[in-house]
C-alpha positions as CSV (number, residue, x, y, z in Angstrom):
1,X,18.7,-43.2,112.1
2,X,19.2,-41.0,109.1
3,X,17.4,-37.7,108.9
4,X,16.9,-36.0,105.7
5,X,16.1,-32.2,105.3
6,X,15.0,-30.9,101.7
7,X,15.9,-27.1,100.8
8,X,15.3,-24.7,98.3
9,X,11.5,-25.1,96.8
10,X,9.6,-21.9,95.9
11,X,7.8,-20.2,93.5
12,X,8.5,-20.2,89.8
13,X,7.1,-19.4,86.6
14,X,6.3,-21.7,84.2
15,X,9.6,-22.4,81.9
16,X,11.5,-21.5,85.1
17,X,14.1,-23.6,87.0
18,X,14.8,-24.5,90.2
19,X,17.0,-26.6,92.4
20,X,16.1,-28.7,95.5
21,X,18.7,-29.8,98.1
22,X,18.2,-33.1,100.6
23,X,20.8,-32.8,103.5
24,X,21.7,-36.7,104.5
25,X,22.7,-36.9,107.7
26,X,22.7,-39.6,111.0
27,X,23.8,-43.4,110.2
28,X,24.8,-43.6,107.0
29,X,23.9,-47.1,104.8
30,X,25.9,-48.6,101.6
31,X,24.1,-49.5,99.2
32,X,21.2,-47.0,99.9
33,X,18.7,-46.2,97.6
34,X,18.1,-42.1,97.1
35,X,15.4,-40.6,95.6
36,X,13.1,-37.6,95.2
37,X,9.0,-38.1,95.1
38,X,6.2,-35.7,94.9
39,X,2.4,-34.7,96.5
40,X,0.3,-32.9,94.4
41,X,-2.6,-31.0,96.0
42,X,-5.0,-34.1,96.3
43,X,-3.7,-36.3,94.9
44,X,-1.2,-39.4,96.0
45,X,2.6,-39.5,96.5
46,X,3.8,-39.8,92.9
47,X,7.7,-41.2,92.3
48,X,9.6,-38.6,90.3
49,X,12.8,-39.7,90.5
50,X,16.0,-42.3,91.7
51,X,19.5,-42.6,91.9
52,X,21.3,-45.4,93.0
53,X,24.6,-46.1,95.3
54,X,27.0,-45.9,93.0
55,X,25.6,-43.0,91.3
56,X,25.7,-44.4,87.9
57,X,22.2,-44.8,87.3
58,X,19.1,-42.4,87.0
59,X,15.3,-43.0,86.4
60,X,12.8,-40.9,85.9
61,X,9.0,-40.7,86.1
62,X,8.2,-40.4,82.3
63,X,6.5,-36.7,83.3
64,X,9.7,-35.1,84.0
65,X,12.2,-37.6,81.8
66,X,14.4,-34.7,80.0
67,X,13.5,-31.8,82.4
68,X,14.8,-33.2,86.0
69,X,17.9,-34.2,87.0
70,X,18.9,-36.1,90.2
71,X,22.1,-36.0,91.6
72,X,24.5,-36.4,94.5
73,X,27.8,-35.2,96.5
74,X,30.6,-37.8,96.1
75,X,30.4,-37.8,100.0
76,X,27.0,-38.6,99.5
77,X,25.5,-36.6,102.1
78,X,23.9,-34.6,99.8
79,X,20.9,-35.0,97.2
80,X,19.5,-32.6,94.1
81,X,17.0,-32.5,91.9
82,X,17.4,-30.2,89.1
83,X,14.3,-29.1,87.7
84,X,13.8,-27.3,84.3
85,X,11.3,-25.8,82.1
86,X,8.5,-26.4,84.8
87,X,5.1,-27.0,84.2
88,X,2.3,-25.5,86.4
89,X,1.4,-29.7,86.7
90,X,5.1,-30.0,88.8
91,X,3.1,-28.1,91.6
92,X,3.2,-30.0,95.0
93,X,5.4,-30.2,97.9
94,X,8.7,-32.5,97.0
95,X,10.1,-35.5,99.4
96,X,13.7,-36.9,99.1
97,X,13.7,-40.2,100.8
98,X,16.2,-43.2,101.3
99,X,15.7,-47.0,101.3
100,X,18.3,-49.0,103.1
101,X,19.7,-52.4,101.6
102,X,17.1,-55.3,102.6
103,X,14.2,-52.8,102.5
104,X,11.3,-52.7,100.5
105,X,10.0,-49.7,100.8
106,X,11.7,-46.2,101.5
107,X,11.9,-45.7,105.1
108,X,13.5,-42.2,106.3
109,X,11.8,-39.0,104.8
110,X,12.1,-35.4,104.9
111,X,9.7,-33.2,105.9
112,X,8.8,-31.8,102.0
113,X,9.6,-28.7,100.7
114,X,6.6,-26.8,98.5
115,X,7.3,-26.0,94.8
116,X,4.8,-23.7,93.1
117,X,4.8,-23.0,89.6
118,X,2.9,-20.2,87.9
119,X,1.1,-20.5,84.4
């Protein structure tokens, strides 16, 4: 099992910045998939953002291409999302979540932190 917990949402301004932490902890995979996704008050789990194994690559939901940035520890146990110059439309609570080689799908969660942002 892997357990993920997610840290540091809040409330900010609009054109404010904050950073979200995903502790990784449990069995750890290689080759594991990490990424961050996002639940906007009723509406569905939207993708925001991915990094692979290695570390070397990044994508990005085209909403928040230049303004987040995902990253790891080199012990990769943890996972961050740097988010700048947010929009009151980044509002929803944020998952990190991690899809083991073979998988399809992501399967370990967090629980979701909440990030508010104020117009």
């Amino acid at each position: 099992q892997v357990q993920l917990v997610e840290s540091g949402g809040g409330l900010a301004q609009a054109g404010g910045s904050l950073r979200l932490s995903c502790a990784v902890s449990g069995r750890t995979f290689s080759g594991y998939t990490m990424s961050w996704f996002r639940q906007a008050p009723g509406k569905d789990r939207e993708f925001v953002a991915r990094l692979t194994w290695s570390g070397d690559t990044t994508y990005y939901a085209d909403s928040v291409k230049g303004r987040f940035t995902i990253a790891r520890n080199n012990a990769k146990t943890m996972i961050y999302l740097q988010m700048n110059n947010l929009k009151p439309e980044d509002t929803g609570v944020y998952y990190c979540a991690v899809r083991t080689p073979g998988t399809s799908s992501y399967n370990y969660w967090g629980q979701g932190t909440q990030v508010t942002v104020s117009s």
